[in-house]
C-alpha positions in Angstrom: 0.0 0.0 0.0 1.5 3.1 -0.8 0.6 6.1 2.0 0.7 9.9 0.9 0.7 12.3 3.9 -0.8 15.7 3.1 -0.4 17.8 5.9 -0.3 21.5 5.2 -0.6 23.6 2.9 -1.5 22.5 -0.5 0.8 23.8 -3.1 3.3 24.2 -0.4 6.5 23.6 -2.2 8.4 24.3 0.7 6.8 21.5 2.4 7.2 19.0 -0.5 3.2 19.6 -1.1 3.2 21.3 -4.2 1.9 19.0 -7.7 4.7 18.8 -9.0 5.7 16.8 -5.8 3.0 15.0 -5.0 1.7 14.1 -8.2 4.8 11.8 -9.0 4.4 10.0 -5.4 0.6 9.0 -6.5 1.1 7.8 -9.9 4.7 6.3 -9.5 2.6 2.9 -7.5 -0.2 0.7 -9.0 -0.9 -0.9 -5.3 -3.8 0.5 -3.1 -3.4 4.2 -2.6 -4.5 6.0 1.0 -4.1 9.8 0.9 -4.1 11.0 4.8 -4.8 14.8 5.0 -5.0 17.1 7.9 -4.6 20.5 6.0 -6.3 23.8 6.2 -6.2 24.3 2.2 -4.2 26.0 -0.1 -3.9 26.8 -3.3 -6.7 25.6 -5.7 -5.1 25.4 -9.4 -2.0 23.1 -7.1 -5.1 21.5 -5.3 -6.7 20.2 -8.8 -4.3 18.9 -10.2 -3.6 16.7 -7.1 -7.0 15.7 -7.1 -6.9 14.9 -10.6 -3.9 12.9 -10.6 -5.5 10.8 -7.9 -9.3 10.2 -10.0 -6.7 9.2 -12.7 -5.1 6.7 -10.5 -8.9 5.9 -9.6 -9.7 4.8 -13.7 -6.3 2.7 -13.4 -8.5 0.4 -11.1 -6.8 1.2 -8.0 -8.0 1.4 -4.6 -7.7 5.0 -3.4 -8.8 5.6 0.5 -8.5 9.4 1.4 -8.2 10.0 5.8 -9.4 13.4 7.1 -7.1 13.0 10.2 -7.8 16.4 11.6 -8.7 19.1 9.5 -10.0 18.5 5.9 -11.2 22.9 5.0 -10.9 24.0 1.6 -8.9 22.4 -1.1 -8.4 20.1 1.8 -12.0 18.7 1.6 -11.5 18.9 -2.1 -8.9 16.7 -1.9 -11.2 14.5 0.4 -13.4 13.5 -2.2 -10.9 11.9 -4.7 -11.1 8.7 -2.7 -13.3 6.0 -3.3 -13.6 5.7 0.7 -13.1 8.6 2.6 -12.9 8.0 6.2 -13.2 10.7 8.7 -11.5 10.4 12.6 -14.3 11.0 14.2 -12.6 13.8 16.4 -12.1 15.9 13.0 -13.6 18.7 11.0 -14.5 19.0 7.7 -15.4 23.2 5.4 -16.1 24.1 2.5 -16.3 28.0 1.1 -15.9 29.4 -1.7 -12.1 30.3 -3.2 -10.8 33.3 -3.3 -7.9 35.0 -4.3 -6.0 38.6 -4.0 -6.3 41.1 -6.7 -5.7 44.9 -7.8 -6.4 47.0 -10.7 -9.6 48.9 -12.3 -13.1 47.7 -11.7 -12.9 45.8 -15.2 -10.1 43.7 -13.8 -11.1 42.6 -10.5 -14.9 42.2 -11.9 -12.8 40.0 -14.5 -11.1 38.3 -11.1 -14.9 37.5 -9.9 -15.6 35.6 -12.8 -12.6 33.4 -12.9 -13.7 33.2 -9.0 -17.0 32.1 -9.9 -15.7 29.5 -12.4 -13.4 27.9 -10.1 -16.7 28.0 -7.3 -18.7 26.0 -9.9 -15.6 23.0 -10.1 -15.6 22.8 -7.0 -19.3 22.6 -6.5 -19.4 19.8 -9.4 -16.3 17.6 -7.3 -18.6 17.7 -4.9 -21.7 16.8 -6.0 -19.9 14.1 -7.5 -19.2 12.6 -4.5 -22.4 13.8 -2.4 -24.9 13.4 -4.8 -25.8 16.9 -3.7 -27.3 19.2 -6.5 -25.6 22.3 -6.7 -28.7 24.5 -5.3 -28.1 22.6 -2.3 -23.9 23.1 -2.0 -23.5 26.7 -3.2 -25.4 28.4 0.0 -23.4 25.6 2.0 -20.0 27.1 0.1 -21.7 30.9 0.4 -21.7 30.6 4.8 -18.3 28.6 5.1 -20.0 25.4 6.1 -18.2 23.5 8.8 -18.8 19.5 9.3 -18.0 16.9 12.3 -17.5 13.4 11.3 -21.5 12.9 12.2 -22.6 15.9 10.3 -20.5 15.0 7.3 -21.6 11.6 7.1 -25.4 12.5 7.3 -24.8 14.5 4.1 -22.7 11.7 2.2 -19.3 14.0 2.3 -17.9 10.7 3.9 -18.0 7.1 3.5 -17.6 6.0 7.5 -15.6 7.3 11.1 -12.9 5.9 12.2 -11.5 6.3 15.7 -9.1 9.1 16.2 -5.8 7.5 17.0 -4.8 10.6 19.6 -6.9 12.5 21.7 -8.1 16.0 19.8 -5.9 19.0 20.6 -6.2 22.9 20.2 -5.2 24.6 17.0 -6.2 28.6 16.4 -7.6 27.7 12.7 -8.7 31.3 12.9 -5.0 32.4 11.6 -6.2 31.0 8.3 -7.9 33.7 7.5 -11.4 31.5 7.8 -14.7 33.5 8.6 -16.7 31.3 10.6 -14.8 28.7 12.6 -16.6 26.9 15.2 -16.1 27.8 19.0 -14.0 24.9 20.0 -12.9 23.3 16.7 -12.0 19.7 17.7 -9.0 19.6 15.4 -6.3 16.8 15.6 -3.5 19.2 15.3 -0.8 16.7 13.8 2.9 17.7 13.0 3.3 17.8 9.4 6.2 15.3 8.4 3.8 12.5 9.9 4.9 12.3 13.7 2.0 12.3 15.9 1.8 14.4 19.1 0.5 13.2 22.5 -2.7 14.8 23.9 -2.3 18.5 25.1 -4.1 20.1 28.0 -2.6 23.7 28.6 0.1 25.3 26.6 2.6 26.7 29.6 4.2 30.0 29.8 6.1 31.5 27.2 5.1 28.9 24.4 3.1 31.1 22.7 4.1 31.6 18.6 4.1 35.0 16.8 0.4 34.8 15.7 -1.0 31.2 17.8 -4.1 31.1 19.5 -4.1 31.0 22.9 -7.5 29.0 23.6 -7.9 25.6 25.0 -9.4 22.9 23.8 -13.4 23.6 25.1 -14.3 22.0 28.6 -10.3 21.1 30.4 -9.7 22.3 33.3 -5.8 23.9 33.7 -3.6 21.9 35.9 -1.0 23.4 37.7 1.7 20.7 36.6 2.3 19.1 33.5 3.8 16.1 32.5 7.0 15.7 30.1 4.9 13.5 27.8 2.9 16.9 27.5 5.4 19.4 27.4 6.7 17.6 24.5 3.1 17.4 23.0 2.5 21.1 23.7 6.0 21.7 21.8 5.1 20.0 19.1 2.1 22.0 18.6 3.7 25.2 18.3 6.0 23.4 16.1 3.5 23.1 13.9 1.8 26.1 14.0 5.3 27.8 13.4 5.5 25.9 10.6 2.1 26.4 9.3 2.4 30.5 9.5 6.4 30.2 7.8 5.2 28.2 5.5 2.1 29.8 4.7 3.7 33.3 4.0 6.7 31.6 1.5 3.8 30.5 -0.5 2.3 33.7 -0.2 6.0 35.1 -1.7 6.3 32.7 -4.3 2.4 32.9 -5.4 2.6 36.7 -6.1 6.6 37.1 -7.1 7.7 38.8 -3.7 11.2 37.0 -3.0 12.4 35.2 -0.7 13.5 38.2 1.8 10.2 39.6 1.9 9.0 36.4 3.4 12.1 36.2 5.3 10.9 40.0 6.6 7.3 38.7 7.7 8.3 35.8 9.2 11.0 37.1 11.6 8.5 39.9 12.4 6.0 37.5 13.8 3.3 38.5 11.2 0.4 36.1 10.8 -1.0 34.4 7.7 -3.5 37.1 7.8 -1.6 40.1 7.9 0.8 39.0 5.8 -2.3 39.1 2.8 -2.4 42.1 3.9 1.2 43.1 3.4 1.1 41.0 0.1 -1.8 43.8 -0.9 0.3 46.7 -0.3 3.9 45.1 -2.4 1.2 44.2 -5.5 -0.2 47.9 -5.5 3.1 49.7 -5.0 4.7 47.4 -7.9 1.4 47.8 -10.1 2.3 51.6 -9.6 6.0 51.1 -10.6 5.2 49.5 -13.8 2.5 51.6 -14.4 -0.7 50.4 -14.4 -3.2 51.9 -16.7 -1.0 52.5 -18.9 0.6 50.5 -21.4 4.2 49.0 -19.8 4.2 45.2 -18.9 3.1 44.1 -15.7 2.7 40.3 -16.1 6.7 38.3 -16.3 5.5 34.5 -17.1 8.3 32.0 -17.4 8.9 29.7 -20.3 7.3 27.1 -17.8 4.4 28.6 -17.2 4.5 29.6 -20.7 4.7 26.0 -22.0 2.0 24.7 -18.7 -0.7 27.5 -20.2 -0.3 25.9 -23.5 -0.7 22.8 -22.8 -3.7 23.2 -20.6 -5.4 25.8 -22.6 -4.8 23.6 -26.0 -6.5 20.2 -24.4 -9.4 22.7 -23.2 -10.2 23.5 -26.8 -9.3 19.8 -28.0 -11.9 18.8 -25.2 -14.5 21.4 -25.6 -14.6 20.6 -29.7 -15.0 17.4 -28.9 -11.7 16.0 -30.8 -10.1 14.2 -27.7 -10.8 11.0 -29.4 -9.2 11.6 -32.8 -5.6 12.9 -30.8 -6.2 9.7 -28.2 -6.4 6.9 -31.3 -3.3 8.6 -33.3 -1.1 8.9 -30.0 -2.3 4.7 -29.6 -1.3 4.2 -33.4 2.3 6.1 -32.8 2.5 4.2 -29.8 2.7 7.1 -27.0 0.9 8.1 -24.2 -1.0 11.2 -24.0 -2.5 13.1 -21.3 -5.4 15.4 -22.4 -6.6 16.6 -18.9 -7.3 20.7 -19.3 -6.8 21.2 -15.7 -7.7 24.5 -14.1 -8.9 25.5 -18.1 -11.2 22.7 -18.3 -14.4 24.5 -20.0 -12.7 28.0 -20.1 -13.8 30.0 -23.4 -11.6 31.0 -26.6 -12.2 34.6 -25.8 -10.9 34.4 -22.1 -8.0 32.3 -23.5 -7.7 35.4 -25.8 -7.4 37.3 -23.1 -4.9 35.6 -20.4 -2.6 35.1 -24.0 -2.2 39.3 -23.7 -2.3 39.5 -20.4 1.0 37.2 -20.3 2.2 38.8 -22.4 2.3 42.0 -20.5 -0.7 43.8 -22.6 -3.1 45.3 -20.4 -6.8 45.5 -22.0 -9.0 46.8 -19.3 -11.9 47.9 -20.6 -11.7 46.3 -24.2 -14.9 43.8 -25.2 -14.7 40.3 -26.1 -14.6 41.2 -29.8 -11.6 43.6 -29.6 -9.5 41.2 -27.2 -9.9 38.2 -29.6 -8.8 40.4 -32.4 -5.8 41.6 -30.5 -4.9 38.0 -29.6 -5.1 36.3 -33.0 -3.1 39.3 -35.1 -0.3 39.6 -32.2 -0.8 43.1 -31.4 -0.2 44.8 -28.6 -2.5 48.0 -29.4 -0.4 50.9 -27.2 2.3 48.2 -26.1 5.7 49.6 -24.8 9.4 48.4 -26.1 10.2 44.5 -25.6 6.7 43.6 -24.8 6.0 39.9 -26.9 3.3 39.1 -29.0 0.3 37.0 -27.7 0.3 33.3 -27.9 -3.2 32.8 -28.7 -2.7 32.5 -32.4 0.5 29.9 -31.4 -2.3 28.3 -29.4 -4.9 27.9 -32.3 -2.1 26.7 -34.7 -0.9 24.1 -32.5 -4.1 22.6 -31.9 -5.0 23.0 -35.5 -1.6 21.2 -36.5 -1.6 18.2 -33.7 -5.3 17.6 -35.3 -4.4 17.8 -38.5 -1.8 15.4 -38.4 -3.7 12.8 -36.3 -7.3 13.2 -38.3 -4.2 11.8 -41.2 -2.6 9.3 -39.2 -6.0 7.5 -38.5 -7.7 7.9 -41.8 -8.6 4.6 -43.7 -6.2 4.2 -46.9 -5.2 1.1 -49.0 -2.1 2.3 -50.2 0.4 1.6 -47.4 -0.1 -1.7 -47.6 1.2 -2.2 -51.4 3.4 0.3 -52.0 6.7 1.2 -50.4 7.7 4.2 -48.8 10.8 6.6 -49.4 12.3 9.7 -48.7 13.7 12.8 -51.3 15.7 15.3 -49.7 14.6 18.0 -51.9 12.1 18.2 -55.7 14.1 17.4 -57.8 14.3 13.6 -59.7 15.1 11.2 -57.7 17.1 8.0 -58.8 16.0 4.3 -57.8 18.3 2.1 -59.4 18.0 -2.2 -60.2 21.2 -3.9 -60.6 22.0 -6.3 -62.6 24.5 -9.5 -60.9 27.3 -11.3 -61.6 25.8 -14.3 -61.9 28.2 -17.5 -60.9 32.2 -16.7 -60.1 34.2 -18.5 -63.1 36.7 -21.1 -63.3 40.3 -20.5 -63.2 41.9 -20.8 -67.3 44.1 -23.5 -68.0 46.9 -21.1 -67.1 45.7 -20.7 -63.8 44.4 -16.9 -64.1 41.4 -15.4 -63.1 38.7 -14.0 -65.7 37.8 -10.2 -65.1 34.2 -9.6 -65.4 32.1 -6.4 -66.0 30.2 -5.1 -63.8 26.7 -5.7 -64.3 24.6 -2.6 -66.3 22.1 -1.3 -64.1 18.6 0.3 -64.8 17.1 3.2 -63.0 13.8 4.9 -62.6 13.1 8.5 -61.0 10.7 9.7 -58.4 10.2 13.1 -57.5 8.2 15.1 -54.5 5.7 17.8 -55.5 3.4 20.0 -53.1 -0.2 20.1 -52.8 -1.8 22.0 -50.5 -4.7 24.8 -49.7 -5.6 27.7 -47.5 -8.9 28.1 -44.8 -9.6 30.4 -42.6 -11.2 30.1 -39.0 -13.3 33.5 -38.4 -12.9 36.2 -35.9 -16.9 35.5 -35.2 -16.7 31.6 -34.8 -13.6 32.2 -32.3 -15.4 34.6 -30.0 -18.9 32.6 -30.4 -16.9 29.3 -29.4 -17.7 27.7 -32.8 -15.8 25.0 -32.4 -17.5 22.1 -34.6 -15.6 24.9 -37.1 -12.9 24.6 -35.8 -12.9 20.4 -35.3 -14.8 19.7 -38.7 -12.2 21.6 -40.3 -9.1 20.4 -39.2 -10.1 16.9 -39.1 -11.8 17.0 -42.9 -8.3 18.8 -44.1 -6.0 15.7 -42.6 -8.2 13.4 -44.0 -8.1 15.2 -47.4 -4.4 14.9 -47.4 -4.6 11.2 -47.1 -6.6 11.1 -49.5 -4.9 12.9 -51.7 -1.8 10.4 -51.8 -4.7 7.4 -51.9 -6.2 9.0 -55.1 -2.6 9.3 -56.8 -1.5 6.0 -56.4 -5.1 4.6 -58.2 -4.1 7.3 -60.7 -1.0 5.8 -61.5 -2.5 2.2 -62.2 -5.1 3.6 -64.1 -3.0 5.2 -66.4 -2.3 3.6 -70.1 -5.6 1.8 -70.1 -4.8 -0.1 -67.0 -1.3 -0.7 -67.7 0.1 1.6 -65.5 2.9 4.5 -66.2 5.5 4.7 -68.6 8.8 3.3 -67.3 12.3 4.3 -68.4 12.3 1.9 -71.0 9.6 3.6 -72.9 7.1 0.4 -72.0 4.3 0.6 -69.3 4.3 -0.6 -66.0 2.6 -3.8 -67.1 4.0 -5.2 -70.5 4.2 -8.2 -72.1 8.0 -7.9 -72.5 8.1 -6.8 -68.7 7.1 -10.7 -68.4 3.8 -9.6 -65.5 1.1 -10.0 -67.7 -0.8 -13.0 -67.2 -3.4 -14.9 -68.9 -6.9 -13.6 -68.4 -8.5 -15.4 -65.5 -10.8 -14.7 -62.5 -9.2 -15.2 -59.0 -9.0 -18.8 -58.2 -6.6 -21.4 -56.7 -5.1 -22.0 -60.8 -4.7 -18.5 -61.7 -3.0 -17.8 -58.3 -0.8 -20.2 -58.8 0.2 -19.0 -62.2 0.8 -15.6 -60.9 3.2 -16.7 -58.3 4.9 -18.8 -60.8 4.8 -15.1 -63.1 6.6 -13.4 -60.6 8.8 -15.8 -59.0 10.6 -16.6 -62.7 11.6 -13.0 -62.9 14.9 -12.5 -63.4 17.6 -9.4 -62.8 18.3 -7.4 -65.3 21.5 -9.1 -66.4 19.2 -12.2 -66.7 21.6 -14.3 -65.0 19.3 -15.4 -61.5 15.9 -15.8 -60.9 14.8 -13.5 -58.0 12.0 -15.7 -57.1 9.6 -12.7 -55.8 6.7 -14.1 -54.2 3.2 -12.5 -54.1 2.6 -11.3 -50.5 -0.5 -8.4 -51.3 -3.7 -9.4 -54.0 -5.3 -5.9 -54.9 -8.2 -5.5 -56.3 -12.4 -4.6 -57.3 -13.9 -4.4 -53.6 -16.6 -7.3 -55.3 -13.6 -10.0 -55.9 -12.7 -9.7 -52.3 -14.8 -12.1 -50.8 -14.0 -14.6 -52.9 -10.4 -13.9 -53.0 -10.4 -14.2 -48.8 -12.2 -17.6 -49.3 -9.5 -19.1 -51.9 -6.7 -18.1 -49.9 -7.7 -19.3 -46.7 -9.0 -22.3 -47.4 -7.4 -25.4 -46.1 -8.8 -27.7 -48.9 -9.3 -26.7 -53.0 -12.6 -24.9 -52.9 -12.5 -25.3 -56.7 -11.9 -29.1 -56.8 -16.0 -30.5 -58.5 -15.6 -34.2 -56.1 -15.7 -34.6 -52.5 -12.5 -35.0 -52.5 -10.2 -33.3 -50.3 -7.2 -31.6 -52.4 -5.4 -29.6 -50.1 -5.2 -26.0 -51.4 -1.9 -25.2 -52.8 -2.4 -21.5 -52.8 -3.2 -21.6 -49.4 -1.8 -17.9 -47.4 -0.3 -17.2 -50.8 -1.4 -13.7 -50.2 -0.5 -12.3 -46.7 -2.8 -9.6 -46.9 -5.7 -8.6 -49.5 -6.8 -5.5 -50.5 -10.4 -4.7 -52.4 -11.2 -1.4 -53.3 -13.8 0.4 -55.1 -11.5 2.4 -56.5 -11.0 -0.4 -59.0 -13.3 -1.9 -61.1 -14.4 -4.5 -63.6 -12.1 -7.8 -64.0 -8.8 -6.9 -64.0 -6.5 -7.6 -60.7 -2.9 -7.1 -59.3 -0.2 -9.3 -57.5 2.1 -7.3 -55.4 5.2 -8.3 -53.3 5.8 -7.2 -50.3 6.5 -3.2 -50.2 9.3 -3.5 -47.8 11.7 -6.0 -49.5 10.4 -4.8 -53.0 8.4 -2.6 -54.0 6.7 -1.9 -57.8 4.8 1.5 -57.0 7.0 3.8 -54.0 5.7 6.9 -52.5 8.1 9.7 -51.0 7.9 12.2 -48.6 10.5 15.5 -48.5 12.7 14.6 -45.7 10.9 11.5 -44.7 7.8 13.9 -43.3 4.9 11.9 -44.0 2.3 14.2 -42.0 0.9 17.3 -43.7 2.3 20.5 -41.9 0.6 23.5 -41.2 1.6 27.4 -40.7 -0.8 30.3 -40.0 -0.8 34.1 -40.6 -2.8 37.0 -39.0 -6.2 37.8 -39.8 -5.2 41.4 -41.8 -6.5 40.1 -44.9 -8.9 37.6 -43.7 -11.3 38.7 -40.5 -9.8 35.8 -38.1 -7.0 33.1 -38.5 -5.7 32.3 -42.0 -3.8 28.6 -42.0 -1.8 26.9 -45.1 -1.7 23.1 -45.3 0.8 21.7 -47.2 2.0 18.3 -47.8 5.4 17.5 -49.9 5.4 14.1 -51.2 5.1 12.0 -55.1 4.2 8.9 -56.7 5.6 6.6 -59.2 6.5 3.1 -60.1 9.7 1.8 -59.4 10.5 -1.8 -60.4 7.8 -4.1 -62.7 9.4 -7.1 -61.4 7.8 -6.8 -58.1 4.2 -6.8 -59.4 1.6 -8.7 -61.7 -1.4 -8.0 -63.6 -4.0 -10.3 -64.4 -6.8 -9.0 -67.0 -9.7 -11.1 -65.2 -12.1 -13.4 -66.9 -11.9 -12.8 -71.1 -8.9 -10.2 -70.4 
């Protein structure tokens, strides 16, 4: 069994109990999983993620317990709820409230900050429900008071699964430093020290114990005594201890969360401020650094690291790849390529494209107070920072929309139904012009020694060659300004899935092209003769598939010799292609164990029997005419080539100043053409 301890903060990276921590330590097991929390919250993007991570582990078919050993209030409880069992000590508390957060700037800002408020109010209230079965009309005025819960009271409303005993004897802890509104008069809180060790009982805190910023109550109904034991000195130690730890800890997070430094935590902390009044403090260094980089007007304000960078477009890309409803195209490509792929949005999950819009200039340190939806998206997709300052960056919304356009692109392409992989082979070109493939000839046997003992010199063999070139195909579409900010996305989806299936098709299409040419013959080699000729020797005589005529074409192919004609090369058949209508029957003759064309009853074992390793019908061919080819990776007839090996169609976007919106260009660098006639066979069909 693998046993997290969350106690403290959450997102506390000082404490080891930020995601990128903890996330690791739940996925890295596949045993039972019990997540033991006595925390007062924290942070709620860091407390998501968490909980995410452990619903994950949850649809892996692992056990996952969660243990609210003392206090289980804000992301805490949240955190509660990801186990399949939650079991409460029966000594602790459970609250829920709704987040919040600290913010400055003009009313359109922090009425902005309410909504993103609100949105993160209404995941909460859905993790929840999930677990309670409580309708949301019933949780947000529970959320709206700062709702506090025993072990009784929490089970009554299904927040819990059963009470266990505690395993110590409740003790004091002033959860009022928290900065929580409505904490109960004697909160029976099991006030453990973080780290896992377990402190005794406490009855009175003696003199001089008292923490910058710790409560001094009791725990509700003991009485004082004048002595105390060691065992509850110690206890009483290790409470501070942990209160100590809570406020330090509580403050660095604070620094780190809002870009302070480390010596204005350092400052706080040796003061003796509390968690509260160092918000408060936290206020005042935002506003006075607002003023410094001069808010309401147009220098940057917002410095986002390439991590963050790279974390917002992740997260914001799966939230439109969710919300359009093409998580299952990306999932089936990534199974095909063989790789793992996590599409969870996160904290975006459900966010719109025109508050992506805006978050992409707000990183980018372009400040659009009062601007409408309309005008932000606009700003976003073109890269302009209207009234920007020097060495301001361009948003990333537009990078945003490309990447998701491109990674859909090139899966709808990767999973799209085609035929022609499995008969022709597959090449590179490094650039568009001709490309050489040469067939040598061979020496045939090494001669005799002459009767004086020397060695004969022989030529070397004459070779043939044929050329292959790379050409471009590709189009232009736009996504509008209108369908961004109206969240259009089947537009978005329907066309970047329909343009990677056009590029398969567009390589399916030439390759029937090329055996259709000549009447059926196929293109003109380098000899001047087509594909299929009668002095190319892979022409056989007109028959309808059966267990005769596929003999006859394995004979065909396998007396081929090289073009010095001095070895056979005894090709064998390994694909049948042909009209979608022979298929069946062609399926039935070549997996037969006995002649299905023998007239008795009896038995002739089929001699043709897995002659063909796979079969191909198509409706893209038609009447009687059918083709034997070998395999494509030891020798193929037809080849097709990508420009430097890059089989997916790529994509690149400019600004809407021409086109109202995004403007993209698909392109897609790759040819067709036959390569060696010895490595195939035509049969005419019946009267060919």
């Amino acid at each position: 069994m693998t046993e997290i301890l969350i106690y403290g903060i959450v997102g506390d990276s000082w404490d080891g109990l930020d995601a990128n921590t903890i996330v690791p330590l739940i996925s890295a097991g596949d045993d039972d999983l019990d997540v033991r929390i006595n925390s007062p919250g924290g942070y709620v993007m860091e407390g998501l993620a968490i909980y995410n991570a452990i619903i994950r582990e949850r649809g892996k078919g692992r056990k996952v317990t969660t243990h609210i050993d003392g206090l289980a209030a804000s992301m805490g409880s949240i955190l509660a709820m990801a186990g399949e069992e939650i079991v409460m000590a029966d000594n602790a508390l459970l609250m829920i409230h709704n987040p919040w957060d600290c913010a400055c700037g003009d009313a359109i800002e922090l009425r902005r900050a309410a909504d993103r408020l609100d949105q993160l109010r209404d995941q909460m209230v859905g993790i929840y429900s999930k677990a309670t079965g409580l309708e949301a009309d019933a949780l947000i005025p529970m959320l709206d008071a700062e709702t506090w819960m025993t072990a009784t009271e929490a089970l009554a409303l299904n927040f819990i699964t059963s009470i266990a005993p505690a395993e110590i004897e409740a003790a004091a802890l002033d959860v009022t430093k928290f900065g929580f509104k409505h904490v109960p008069d004697s909160p029976r809180i099991a006030a453990m020290a973080m780290g896992g060790s377990r402190p005794a009982p406490a009855t009175r805190k003696p003199k001089g114990t008292d923490m910058p910023g710790q409560g001094k109550d009791t725990v509700a109904g003991t009485e004082a005594p004048d002595t105390i034991t060691t065992t509850e000195a110690q206890a009483l130690a290790n409470n501070a201890i942990v209160a100590e730890r809570t406020r330090a800890t509580g403050i660095r997070a604070l620094a780190d969360k809002h870009k302070l430094g480390v010596a204005w935590a350092d400052k706080l902390i040796g003061e003796g401020k509390s968690l509260e009044e160092a918000r408060a403090c936290a206020l005042d260094a935002l506003a006075e650094r607002g003023d410094s980089a001069g808010i309401g007007h147009s220098g940057p304000a917002v410095v986002v690291t390439q991590d963050a960078r790279d974390k917002w477009l992740t997260g914001a890309a799966n939230s439109i790849i969710m919300r359009a409803g093409i998580g299952g195209t990306i999932k089936a490509a990534a199974q095909k390529r063989g790789e793992k792929i996590d599409l969870d949005p996160g904290e975006f999950r459900g966010i719109r494209n025109s508050e992506l819009a805006r978050m992409s200039l707000e990183m980018s340190g372009v400040r659009i107070r009062t601007y409408d939806r309309d005008k932000i998206v606009g700003m976003a997709i073109t890269h302009s920072a209207m009234g920007s300052g020097p060495g301001q960056t361009g948003s990333d919304f537009a990078v945003l929309l490309e990447n998701v356009m491109h990674k859909t692109l090139q899966a709808a392409y990767l999973i799209a139904p085609d035929t022609w992989t499995r008969f022709c082979g597959i090449g590179s070109v490094s650039d568009f012009r001709a490309h050489n493939r040469y067939v040598r000839g061979t020496f045939g046997e090494l001669d005799d020694l002459t009767e004086d003992g020397e060695f004969t010199r022989k030529a070397i063999p004459d070779g043939a060659k044929e050329s292959i070139a790379a050409g471009t195909k590709g189009n232009t579409v736009g996504l509008s300004r209108q369908a961004i900010v109206n969240d259009d996305m089947e537009a978005f989806s329907f066309t970047a899935i329909d343009l990677g299936r056009a590029a398969k098709l567009t390589i399916e299409k030439a390759v029937y092209r090329l055996l259709a040419m000549n009447g059926g013959l196929g293109p003109l080699m380098k000899d001047g003769k087509t594909l299929f000729h009668a002095d190319h020797g892979n022409i056989a005589t007109g028959a309808a598939p059966s267990v005769d005529s596929f003999d006859k074409i394995a004979v065909l192919m396998g007396e081929q010799k090289d073009l010095s004609g001095n070895e056979f090369l005894d090709i064998s058949p390994a694909v049948w292609l042909g009209p979608r209508a022979m298929q069946g029957d062609v399926i039935v003759i070549n997996g037969a164990e006995y002649d299905p064309d023998t007239a008795s009853k009896l038995q002739r074992p089929n001699k043709v029997r897995g002659l063909f390793k796979d079969i191909v019908g198509t409706p893209r061919l038609t009447g009687a005419p059918w083709y034997a080819f070998a395999d494509p990776e030891i020798a193929p007839a037809l080849e097709v080539v990508f420009l430097d090996g890059e089989q997916e169609p790529l994509l690149d976007s400019k600004d809407g100043w021409d086109y109202d919106g995004v403007e993209w260009r698909i392109r897609h660098d790759h040819g067709a053409g036959a390569v060696n006639y010895r490595s195939a066979a035509r049969n005419p069909g019946a009267g060919g």
